[in-house]
N, CA, C and O of each residue as an XYZ file, in Angstrom:
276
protein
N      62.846     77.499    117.880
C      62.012     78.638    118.195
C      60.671     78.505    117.460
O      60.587     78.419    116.235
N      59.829     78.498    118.141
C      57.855     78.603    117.606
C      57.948     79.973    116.895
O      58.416     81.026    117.330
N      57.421     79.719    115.766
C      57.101     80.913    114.875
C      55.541     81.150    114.902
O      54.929     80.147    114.534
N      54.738     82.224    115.244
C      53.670     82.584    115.122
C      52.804     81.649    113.984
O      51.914     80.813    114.139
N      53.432     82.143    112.862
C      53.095     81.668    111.999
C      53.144     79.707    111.537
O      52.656     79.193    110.531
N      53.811     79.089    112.546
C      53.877     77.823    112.559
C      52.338     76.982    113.062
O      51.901     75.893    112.690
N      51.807     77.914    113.978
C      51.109     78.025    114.475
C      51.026     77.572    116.026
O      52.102     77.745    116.599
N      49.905     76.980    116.918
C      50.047     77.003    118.304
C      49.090     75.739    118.495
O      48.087     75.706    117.782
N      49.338     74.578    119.496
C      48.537     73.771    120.013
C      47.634     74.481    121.237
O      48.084     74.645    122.371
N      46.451     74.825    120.871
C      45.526     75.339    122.041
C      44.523     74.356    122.253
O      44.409     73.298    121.635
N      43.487     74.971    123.578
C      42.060     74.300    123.797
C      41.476     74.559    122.840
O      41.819     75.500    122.124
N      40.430     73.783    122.574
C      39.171     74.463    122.526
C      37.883     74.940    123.283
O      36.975     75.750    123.094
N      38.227     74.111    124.150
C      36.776     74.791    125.302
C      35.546     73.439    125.478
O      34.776     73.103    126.377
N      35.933     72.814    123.799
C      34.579     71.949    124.068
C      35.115     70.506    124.371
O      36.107     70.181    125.025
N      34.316     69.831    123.808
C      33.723     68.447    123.870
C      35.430     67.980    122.888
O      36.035     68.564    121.989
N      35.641     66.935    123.494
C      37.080     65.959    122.361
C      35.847     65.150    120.783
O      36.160     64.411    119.849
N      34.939     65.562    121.045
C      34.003     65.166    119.536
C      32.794     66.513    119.551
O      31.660     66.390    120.015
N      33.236     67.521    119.060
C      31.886     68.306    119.328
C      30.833     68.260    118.665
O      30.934     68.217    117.438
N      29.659     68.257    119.224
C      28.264     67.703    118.527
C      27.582     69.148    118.413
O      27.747     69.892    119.379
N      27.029     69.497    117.612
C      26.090     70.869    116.967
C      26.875     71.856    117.085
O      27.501     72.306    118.045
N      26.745     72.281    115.560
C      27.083     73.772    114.983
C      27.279     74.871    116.042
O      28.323     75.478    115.804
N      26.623     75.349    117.154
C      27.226     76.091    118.157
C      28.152     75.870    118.925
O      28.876     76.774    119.343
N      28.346     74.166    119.365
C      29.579     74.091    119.962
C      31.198     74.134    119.150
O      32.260     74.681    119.450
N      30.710     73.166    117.862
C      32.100     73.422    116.881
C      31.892     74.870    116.978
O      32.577     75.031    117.988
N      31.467     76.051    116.695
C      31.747     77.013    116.150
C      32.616     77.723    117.821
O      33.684     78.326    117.923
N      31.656     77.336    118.855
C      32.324     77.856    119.790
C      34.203     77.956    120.542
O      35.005     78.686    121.125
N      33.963     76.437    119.873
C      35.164     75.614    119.609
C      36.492     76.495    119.045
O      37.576     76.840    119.514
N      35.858     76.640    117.915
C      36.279     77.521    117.076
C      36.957     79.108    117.006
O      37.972     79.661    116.583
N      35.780     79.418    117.662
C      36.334     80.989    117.994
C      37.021     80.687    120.228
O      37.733     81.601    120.644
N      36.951     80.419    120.462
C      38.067     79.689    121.666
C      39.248     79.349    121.346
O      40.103     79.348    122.231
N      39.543     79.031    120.199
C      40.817     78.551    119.505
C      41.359     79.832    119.262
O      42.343     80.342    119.796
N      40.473     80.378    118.242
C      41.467     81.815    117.941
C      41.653     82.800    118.934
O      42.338     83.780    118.641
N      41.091     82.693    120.213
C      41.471     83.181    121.351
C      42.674     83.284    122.086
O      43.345     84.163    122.628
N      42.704     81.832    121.871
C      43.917     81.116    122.815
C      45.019     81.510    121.919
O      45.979     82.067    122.452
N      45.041     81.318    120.682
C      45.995     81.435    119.532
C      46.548     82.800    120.019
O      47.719     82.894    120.386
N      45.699     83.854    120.019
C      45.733     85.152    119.614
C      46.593     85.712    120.937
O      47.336     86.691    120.865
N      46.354     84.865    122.264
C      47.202     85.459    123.268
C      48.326     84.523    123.362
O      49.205     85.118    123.985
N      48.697     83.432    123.069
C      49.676     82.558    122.808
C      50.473     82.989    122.041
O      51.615     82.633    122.334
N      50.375     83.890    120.768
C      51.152     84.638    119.906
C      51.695     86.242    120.420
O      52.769     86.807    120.213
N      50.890     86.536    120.911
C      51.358     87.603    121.878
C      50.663     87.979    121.636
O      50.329     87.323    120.650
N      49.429     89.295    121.881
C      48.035     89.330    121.279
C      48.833     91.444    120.814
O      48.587     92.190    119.866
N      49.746     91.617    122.033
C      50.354     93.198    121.442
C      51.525     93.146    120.121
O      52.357     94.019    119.877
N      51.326     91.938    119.419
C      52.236     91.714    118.377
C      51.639     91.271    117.304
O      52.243     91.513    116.258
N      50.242     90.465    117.178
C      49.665     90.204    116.392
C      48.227     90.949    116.281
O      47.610     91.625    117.103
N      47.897     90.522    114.795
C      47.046     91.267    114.252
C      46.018     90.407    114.255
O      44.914     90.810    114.624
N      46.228     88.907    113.793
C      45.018     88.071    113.327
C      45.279     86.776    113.735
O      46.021     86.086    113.036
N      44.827     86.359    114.680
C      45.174     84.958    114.742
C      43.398     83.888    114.137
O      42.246     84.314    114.222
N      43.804     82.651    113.644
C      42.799     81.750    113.471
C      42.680     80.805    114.568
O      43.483     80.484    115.444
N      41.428     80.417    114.305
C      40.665     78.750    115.434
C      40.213     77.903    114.647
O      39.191     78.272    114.069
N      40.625     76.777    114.365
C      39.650     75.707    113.223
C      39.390     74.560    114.755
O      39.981     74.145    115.752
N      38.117     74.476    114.057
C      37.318     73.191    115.039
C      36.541     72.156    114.401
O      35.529     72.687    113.944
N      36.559     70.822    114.147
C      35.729     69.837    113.346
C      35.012     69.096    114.517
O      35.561     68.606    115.504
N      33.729     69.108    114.231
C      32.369     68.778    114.778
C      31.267     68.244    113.962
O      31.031     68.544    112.792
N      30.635     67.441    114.688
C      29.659     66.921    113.954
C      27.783     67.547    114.242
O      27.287     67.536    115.368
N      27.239     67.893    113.355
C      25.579     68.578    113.442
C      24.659     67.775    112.778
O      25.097     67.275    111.742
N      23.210     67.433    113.148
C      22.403     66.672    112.938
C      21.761     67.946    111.985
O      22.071     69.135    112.051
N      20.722     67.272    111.043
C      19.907     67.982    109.781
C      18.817     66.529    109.184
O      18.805     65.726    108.252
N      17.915     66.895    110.534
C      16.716     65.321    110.271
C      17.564     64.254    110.530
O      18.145     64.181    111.613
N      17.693     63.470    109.718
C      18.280     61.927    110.124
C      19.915     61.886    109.611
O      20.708     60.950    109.708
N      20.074     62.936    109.162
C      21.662     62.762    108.354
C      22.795     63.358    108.792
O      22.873     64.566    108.566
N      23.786     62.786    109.416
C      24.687     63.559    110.077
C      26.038     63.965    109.090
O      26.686     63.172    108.407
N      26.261     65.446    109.227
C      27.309     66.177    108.847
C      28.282     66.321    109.798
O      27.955     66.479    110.974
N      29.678     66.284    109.391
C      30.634     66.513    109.151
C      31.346     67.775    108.577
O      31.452     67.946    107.362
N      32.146     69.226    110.104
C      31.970     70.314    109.306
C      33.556     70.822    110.474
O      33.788     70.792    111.682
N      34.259     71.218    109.301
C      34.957     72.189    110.068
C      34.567     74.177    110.407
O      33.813     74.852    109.707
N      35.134     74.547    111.311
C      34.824     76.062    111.201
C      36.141     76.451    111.311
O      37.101     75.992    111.930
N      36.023     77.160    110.760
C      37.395     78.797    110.810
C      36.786     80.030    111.117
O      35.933     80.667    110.499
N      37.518     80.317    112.446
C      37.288     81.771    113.141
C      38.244     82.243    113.324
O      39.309     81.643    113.465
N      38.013     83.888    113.375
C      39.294     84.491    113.184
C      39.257     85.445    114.353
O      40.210     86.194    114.570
């Protein structure tokens, strides 16, 4: 039996490598979407979305996860 709390394999919506801070983040909160009705959304209170993406800053590329809730 899947426990809420085990958590849930969802989409994210984006890119399989997401490139700039709006798409990880979008990524992100799409996850806790999917989570949130995958858990039953009239049973839960809070579900999370983590998304890792990469964002340019001039010539140096970062490496960033997000957590949305």
């Amino acid at each position: 039996m899947t426990r809420p709390e085990d958590g849930f394999d969802v989409a994210s919506d984006v890119s399989e490598q997401p490139i700039g801070i709006d798409v990880v983040t979008r990524g992100a909160k799409h996850r806790a979407a999917a989570a949130h009705v995958k858990a039953g959304s009239e049973k839960t209170t809070l579900s999370f979305g983590l998304e890792s993406g990469l964002f340019n800053i001039g010539d140096a590329v970062f490496d960033v996860c997000v957590a949305s809730a």
